[in-house]
PDB file of N, CA, C and O in Angstrom:
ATOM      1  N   UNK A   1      84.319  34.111 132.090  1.00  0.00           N
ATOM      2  CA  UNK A   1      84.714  33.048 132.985  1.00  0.00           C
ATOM      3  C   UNK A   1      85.976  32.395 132.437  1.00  0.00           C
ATOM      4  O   UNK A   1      86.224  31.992 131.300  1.00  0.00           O
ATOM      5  N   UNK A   2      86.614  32.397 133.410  1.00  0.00           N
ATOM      6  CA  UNK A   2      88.199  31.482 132.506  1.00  0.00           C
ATOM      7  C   UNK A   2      88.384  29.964 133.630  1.00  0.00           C
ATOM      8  O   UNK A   2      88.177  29.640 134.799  1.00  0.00           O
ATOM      9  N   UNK A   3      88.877  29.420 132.418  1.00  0.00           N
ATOM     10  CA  UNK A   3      88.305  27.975 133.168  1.00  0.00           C
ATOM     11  C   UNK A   3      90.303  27.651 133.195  1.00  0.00           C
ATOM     12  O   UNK A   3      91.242  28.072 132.520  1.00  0.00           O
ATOM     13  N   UNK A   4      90.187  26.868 134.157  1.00  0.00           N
ATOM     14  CA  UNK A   4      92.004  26.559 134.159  1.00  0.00           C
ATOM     15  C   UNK A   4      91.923  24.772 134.189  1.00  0.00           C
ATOM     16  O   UNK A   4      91.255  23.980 134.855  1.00  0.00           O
ATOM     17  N   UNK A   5      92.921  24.623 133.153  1.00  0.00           N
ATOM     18  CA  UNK A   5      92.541  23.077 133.152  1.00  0.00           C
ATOM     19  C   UNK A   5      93.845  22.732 133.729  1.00  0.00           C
ATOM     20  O   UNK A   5      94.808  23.454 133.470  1.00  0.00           O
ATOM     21  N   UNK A   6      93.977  21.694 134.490  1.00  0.00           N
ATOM     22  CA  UNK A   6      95.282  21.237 135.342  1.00  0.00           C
ATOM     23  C   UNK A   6      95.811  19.820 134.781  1.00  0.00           C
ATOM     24  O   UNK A   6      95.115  18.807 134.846  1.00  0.00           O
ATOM     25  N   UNK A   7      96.734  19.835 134.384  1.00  0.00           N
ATOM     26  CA  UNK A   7      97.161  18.111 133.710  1.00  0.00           C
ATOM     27  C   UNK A   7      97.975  17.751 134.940  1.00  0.00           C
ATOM     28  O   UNK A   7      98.438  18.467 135.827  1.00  0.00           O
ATOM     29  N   UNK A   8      98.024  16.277 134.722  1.00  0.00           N
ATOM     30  CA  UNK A   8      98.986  16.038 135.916  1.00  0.00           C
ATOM     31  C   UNK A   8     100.838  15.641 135.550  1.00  0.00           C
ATOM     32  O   UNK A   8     101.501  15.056 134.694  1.00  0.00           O
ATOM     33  N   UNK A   9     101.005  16.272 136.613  1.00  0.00           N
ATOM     34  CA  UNK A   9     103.094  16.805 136.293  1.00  0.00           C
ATOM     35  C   UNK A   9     103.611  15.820 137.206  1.00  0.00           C
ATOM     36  O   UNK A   9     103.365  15.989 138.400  1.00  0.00           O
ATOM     37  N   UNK A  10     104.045  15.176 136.976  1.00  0.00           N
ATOM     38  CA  UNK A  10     105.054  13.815 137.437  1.00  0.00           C
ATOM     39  C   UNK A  10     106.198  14.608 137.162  1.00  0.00           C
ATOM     40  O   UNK A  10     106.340  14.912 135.978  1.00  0.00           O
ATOM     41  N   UNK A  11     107.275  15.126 138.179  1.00  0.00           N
ATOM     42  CA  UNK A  11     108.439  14.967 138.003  1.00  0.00           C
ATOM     43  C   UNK A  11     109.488  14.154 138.805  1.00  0.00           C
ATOM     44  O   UNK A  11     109.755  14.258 140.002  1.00  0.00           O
ATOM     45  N   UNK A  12     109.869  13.563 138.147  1.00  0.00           N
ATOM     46  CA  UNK A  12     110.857  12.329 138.347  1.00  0.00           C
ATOM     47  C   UNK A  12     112.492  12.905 138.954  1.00  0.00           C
ATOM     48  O   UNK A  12     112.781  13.995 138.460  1.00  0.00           O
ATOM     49  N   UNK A  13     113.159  12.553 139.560  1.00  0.00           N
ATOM     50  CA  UNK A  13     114.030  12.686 139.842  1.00  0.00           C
ATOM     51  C   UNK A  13     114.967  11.492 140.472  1.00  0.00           C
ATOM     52  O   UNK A  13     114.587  10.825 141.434  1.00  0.00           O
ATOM     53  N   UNK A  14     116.416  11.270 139.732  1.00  0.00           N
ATOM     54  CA  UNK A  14     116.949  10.027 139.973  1.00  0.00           C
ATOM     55  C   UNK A  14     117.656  10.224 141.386  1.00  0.00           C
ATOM     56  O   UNK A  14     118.105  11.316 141.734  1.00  0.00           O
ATOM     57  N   UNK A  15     117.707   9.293 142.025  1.00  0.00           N
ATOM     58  CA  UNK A  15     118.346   9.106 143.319  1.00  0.00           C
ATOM     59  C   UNK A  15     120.028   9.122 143.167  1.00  0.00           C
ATOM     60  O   UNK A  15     120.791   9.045 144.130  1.00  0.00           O
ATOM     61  N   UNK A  16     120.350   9.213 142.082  1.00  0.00           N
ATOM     62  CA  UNK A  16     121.443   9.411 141.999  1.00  0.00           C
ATOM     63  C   UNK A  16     121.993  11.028 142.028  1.00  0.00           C
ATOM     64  O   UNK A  16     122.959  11.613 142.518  1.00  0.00           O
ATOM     65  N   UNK A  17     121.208  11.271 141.492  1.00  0.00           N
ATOM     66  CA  UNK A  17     120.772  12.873 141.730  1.00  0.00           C
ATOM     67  C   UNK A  17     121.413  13.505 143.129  1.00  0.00           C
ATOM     68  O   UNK A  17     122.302  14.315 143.392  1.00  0.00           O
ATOM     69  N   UNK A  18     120.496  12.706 143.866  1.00  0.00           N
ATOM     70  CA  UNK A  18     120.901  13.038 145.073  1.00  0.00           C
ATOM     71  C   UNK A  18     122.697  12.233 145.798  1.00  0.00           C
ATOM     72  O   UNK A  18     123.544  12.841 146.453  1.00  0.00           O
ATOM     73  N   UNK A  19     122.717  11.484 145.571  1.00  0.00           N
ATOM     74  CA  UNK A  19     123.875  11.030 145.895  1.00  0.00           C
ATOM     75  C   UNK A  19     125.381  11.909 145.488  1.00  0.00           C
ATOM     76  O   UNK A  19     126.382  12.212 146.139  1.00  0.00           O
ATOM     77  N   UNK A  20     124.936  12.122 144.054  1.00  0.00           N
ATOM     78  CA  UNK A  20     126.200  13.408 143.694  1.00  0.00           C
ATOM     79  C   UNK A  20     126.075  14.688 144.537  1.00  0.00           C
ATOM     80  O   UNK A  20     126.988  15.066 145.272  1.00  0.00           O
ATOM     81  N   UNK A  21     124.761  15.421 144.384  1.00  0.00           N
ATOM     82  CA  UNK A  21     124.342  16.693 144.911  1.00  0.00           C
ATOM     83  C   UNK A  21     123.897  16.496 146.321  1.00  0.00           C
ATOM     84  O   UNK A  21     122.755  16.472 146.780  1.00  0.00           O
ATOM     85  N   UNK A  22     124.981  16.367 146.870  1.00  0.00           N
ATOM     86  CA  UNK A  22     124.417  16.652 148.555  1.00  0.00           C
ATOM     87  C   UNK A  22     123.487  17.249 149.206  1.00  0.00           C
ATOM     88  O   UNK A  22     122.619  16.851 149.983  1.00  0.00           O
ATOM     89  N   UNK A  23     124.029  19.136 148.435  1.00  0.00           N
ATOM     90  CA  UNK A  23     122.910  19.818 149.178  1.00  0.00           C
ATOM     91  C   UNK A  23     121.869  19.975 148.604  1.00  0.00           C
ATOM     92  O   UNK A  23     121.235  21.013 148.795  1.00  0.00           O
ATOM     93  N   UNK A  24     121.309  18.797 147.574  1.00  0.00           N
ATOM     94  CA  UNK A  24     120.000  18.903 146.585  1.00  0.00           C
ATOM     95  C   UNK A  24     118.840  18.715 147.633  1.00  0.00           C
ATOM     96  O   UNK A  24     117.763  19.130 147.205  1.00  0.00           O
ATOM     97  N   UNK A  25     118.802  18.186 148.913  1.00  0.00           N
ATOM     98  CA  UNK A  25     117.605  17.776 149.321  1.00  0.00           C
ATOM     99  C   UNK A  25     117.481  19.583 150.007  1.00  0.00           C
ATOM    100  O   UNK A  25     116.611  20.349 149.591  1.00  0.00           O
ATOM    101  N   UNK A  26     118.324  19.920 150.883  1.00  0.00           N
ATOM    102  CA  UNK A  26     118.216  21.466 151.651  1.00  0.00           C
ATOM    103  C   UNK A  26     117.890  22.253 150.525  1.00  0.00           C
ATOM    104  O   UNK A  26     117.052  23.100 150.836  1.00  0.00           O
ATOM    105  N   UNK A  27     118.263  22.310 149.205  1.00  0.00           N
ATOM    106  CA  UNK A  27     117.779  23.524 148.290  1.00  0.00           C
ATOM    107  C   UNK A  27     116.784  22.890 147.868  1.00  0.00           C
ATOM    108  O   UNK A  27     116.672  23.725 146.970  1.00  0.00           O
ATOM    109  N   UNK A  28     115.546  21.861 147.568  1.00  0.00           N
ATOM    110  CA  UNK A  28     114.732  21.320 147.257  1.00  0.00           C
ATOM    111  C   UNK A  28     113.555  21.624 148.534  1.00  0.00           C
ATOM    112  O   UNK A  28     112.400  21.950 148.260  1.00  0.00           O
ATOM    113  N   UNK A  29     114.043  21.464 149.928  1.00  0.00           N
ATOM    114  CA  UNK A  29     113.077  22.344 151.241  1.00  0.00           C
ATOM    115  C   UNK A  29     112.693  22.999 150.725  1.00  0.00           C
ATOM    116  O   UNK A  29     111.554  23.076 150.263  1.00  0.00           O
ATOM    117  N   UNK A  30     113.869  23.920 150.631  1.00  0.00           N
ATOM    118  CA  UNK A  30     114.119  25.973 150.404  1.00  0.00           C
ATOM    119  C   UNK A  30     112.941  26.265 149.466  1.00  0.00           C
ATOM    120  O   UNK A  30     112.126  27.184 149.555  1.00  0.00           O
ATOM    121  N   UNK A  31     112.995  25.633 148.868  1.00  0.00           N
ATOM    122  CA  UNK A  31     111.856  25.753 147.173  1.00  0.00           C
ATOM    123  C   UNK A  31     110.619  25.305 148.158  1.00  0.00           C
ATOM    124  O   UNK A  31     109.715  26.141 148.161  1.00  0.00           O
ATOM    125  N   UNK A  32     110.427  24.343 148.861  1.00  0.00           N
ATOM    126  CA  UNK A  32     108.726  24.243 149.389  1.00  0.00           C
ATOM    127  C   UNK A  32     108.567  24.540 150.589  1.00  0.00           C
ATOM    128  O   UNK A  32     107.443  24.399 151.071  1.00  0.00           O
ATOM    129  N   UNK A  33     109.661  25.036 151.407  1.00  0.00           N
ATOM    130  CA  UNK A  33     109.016  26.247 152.502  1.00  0.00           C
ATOM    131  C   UNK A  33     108.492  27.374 151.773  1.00  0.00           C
ATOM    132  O   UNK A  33     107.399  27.803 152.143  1.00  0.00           O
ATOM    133  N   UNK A  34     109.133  27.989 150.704  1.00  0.00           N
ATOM    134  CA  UNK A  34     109.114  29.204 150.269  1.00  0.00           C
ATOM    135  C   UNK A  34     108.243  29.211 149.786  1.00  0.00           C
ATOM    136  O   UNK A  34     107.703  30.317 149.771  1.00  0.00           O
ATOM    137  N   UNK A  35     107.428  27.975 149.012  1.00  0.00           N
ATOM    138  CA  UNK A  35     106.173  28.310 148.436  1.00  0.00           C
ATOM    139  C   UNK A  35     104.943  28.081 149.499  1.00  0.00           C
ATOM    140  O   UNK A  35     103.934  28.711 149.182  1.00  0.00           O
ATOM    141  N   UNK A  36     104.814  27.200 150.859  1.00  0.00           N
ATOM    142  CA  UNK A  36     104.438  27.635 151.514  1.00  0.00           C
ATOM    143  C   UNK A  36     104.173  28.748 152.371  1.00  0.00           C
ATOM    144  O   UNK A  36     103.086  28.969 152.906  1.00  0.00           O
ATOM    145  N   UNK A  37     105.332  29.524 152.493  1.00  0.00           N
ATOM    146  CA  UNK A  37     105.499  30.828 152.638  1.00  0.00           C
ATOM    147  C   UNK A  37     104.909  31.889 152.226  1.00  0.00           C
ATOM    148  O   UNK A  37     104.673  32.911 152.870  1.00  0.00           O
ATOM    149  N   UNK A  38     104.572  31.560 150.720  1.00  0.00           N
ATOM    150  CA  UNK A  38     103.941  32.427 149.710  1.00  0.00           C
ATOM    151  C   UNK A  38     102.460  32.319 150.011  1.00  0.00           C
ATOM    152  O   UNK A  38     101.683  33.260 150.167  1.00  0.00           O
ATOM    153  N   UNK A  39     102.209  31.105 150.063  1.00  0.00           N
ATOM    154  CA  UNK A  39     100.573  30.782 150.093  1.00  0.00           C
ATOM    155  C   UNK A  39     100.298  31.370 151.228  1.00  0.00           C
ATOM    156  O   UNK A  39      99.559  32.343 151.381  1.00  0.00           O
ATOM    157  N   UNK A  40     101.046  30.632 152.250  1.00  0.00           N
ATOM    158  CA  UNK A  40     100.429  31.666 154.100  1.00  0.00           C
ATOM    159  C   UNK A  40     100.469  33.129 154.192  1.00  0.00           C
ATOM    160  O   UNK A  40      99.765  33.844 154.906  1.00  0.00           O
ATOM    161  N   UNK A  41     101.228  33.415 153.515  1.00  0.00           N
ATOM    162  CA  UNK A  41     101.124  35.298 153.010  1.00  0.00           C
ATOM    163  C   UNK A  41     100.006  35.498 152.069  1.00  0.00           C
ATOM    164  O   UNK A  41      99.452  36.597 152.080  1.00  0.00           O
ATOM    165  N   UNK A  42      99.586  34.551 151.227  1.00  0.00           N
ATOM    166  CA  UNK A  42      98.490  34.838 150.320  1.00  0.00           C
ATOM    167  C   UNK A  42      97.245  34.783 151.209  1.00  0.00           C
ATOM    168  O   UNK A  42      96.304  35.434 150.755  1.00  0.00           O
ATOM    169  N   UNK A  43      97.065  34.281 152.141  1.00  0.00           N
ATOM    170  CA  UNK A  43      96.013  33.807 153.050  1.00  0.00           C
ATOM    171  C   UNK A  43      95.894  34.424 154.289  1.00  0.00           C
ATOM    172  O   UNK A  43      95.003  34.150 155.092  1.00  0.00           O
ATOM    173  N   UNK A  44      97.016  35.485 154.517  1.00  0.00           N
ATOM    174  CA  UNK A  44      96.725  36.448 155.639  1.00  0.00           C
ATOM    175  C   UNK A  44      97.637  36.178 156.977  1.00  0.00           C
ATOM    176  O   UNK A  44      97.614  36.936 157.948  1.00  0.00           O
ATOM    177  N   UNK A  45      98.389  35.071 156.900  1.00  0.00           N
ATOM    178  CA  UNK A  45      98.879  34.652 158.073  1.00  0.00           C
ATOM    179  C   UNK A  45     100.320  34.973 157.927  1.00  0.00           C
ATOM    180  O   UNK A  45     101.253  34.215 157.662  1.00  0.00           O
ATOM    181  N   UNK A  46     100.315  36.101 158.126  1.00  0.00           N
ATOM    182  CA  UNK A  46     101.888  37.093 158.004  1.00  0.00           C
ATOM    183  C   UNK A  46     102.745  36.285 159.060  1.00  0.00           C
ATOM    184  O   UNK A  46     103.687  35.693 158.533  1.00  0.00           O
ATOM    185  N   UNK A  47     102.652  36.145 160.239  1.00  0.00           N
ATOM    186  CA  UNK A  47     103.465  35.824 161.292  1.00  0.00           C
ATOM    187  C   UNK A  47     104.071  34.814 160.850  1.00  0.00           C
ATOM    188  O   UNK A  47     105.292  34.965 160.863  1.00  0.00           O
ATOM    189  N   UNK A  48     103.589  33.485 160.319  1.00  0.00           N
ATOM    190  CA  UNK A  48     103.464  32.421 159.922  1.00  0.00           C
ATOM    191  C   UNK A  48     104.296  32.381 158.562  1.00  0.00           C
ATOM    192  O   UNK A  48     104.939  31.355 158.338  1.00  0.00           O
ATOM    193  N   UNK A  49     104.325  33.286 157.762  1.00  0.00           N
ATOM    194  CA  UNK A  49     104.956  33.261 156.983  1.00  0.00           C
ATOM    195  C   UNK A  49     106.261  34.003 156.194  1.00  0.00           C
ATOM    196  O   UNK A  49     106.686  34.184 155.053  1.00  0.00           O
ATOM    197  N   UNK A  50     106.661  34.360 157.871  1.00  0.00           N
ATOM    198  CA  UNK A  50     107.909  35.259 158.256  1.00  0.00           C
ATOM    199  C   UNK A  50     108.869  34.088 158.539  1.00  0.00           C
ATOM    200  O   UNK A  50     109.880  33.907 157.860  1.00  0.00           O
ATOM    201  N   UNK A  51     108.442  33.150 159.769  1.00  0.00           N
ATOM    202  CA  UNK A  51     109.260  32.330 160.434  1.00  0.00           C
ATOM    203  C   UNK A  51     109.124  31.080 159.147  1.00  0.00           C
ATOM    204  O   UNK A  51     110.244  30.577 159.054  1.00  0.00           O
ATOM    205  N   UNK A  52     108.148  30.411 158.131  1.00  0.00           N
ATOM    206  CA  UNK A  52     108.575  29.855 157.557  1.00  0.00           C
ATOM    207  C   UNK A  52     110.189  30.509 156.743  1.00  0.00           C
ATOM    208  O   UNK A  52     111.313  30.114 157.054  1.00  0.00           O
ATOM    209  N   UNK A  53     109.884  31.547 155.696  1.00  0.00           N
ATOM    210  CA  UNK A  53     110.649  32.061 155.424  1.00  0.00           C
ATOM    211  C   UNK A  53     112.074  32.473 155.755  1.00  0.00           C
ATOM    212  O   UNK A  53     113.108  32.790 155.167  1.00  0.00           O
ATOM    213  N   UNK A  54     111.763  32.362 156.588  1.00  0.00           N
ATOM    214  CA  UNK A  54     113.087  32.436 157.699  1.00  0.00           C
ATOM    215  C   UNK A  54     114.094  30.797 157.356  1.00  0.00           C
ATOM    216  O   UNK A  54     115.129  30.566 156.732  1.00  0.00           O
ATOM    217  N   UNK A  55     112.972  29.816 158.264  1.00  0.00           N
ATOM    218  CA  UNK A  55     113.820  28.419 158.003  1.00  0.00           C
ATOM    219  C   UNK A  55     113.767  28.115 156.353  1.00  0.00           C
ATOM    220  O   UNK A  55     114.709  27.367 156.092  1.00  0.00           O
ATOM    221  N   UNK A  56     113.100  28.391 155.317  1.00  0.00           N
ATOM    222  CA  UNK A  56     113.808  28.645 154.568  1.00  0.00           C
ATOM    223  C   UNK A  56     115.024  29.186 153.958  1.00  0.00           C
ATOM    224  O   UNK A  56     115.719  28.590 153.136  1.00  0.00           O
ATOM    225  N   UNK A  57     115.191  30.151 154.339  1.00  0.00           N
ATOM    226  CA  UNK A  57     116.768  30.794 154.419  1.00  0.00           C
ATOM    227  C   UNK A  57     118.152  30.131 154.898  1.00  0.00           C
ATOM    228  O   UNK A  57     119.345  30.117 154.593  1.00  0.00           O
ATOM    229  N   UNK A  58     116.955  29.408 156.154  1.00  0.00           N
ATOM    230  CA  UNK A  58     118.302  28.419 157.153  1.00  0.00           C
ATOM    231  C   UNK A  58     118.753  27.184 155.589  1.00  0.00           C
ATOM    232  O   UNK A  58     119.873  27.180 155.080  1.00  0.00           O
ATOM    233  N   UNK A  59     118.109  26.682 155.325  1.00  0.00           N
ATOM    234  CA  UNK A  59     117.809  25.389 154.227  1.00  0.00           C
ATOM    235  C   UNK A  59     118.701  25.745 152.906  1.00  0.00           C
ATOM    236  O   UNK A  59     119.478  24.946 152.381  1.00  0.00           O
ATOM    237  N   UNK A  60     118.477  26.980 152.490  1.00  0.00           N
ATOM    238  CA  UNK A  60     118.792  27.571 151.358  1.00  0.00           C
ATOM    239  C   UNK A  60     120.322  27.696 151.658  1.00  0.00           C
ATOM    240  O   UNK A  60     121.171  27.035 151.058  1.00  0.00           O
ATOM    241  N   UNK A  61     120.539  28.417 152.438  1.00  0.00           N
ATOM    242  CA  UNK A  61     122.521  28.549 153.425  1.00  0.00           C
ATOM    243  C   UNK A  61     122.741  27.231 153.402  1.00  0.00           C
ATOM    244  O   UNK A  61     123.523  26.909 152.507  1.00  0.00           O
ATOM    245  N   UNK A  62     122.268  26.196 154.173  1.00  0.00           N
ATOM    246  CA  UNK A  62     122.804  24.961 154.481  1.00  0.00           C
ATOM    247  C   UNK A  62     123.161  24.194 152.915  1.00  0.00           C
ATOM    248  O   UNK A  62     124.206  23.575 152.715  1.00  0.00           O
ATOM    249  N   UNK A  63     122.217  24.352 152.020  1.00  0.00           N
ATOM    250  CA  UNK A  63     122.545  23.996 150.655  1.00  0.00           C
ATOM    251  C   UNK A  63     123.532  24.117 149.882  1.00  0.00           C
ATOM    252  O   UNK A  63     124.333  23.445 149.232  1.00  0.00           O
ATOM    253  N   UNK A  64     123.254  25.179 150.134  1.00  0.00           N
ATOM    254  CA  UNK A  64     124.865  26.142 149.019  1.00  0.00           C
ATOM    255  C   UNK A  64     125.760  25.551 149.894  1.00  0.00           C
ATOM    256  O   UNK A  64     126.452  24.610 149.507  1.00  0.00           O
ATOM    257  N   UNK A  65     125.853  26.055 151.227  1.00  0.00           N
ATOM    258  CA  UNK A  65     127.267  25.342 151.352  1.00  0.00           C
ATOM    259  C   UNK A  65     127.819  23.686 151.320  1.00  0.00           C
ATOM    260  O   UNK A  65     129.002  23.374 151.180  1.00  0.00           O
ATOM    261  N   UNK A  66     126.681  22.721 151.481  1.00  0.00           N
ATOM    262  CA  UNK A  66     126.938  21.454 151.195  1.00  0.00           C
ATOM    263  C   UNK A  66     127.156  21.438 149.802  1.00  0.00           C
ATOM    264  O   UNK A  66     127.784  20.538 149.243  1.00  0.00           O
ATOM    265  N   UNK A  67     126.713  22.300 149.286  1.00  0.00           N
ATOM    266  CA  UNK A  67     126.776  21.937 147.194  1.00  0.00           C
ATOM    267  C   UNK A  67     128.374  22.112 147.251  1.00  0.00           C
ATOM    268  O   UNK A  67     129.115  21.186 146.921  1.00  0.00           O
ATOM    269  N   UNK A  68     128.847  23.323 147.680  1.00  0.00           N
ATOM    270  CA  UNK A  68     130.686  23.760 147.600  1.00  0.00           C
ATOM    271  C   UNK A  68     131.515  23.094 148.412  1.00  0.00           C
ATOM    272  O   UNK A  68     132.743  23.139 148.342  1.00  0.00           O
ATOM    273  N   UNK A  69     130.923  22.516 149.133  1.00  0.00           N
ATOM    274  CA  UNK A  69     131.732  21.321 149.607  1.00  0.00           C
ATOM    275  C   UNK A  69     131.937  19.754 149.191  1.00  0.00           C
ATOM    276  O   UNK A  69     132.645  18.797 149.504  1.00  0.00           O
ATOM    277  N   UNK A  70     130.961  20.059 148.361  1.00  0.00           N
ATOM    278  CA  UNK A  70     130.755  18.382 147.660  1.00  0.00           C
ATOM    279  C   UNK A  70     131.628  18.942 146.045  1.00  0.00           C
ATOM    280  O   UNK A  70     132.383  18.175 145.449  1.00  0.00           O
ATOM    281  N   UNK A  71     131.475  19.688 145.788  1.00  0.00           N
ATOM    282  CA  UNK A  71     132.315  20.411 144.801  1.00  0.00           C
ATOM    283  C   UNK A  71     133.595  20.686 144.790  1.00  0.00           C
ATOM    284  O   UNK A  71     134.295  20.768 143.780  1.00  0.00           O
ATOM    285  N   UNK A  72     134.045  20.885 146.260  1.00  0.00           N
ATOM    286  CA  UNK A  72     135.373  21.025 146.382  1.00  0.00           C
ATOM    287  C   UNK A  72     135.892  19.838 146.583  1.00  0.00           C
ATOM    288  O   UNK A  72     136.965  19.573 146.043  1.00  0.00           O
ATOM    289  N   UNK A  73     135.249  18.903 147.385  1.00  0.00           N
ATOM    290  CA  UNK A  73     135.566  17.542 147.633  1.00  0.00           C
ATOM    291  C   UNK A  73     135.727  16.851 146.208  1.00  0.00           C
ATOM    292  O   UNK A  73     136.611  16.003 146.085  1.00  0.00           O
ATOM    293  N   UNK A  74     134.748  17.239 144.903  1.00  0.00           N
ATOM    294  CA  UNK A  74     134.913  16.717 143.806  1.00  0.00           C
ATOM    295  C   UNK A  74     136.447  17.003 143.334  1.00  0.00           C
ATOM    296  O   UNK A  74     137.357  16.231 143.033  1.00  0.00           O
ATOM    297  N   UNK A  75     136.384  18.102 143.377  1.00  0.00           N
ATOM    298  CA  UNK A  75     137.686  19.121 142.762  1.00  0.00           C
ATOM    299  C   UNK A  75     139.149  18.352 143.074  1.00  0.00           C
ATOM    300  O   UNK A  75     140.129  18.143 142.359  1.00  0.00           O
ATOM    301  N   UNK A  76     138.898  18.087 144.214  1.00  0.00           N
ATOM    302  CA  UNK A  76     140.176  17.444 145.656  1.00  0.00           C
ATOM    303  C   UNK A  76     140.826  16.238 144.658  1.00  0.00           C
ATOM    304  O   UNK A  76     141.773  16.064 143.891  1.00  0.00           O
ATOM    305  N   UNK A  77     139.503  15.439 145.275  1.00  0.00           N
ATOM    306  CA  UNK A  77     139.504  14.298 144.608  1.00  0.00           C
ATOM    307  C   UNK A  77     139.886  13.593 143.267  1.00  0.00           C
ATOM    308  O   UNK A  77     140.214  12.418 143.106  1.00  0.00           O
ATOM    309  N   UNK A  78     139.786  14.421 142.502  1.00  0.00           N
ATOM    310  CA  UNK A  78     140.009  13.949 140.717  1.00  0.00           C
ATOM    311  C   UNK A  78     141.633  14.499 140.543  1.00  0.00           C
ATOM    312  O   UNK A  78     142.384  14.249 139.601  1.00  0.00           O
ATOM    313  N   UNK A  79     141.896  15.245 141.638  1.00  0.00           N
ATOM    314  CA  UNK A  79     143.618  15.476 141.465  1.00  0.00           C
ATOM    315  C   UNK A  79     144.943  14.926 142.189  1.00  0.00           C
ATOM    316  O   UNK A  79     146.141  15.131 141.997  1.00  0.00           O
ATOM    317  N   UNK A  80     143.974  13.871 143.414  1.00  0.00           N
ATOM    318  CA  UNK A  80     144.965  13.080 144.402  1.00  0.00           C
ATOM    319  C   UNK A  80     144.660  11.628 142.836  1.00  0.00           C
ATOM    320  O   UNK A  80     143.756  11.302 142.067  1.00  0.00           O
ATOM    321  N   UNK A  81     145.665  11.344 143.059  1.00  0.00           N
ATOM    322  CA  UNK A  81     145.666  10.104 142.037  1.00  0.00           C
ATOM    323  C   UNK A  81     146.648   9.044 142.827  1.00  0.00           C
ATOM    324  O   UNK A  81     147.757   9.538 143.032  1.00  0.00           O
ATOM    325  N   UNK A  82     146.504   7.785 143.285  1.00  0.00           N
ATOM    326  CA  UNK A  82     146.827   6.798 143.598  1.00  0.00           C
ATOM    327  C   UNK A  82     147.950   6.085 143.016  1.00  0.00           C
ATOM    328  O   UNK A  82     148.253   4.966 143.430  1.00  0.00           O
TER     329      UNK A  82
END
């Protein structure tokens, strides 16, 4: 018998976090559609866990490109000087 002991995981994340990293909230979805995704495939409900997967993908695209745009906007920015 294997016994699984579970502690509890607080992870914290600063709101500033998000304010720099734009597309942190769309790649943060991407990560919990996908693990929903996983589970509804673990549980038999294929259909269900095609179309999650899917808008995951949408989330994951939308990310990356807000991250390279907030990146390029960084980039822009630190070289126009006033």
């Amino acid at each position: 018998m294997i016994e699984v002991m579970v502690r509890r995981i607080c992870i914290r994340i600063p709101l500033r976090y998000f304010r720099e990293n734009w597309g942190a909230p769309f790649i943060l979805g991407f990560m919990i559609l996908l693990i929903v995704a996983a589970v509804s495939l673990a549980g038999g409900l294929d259909f269900l866990a095609n179309e999650v997967a899917v808008y995951a993908y949408y989330l994951l695209v939308a990310g990356v490109f807000q991250r390279s745009c907030s990146r390029r906007l960084d980039y822009f920015a630190s070289r126009w000087v006033f």
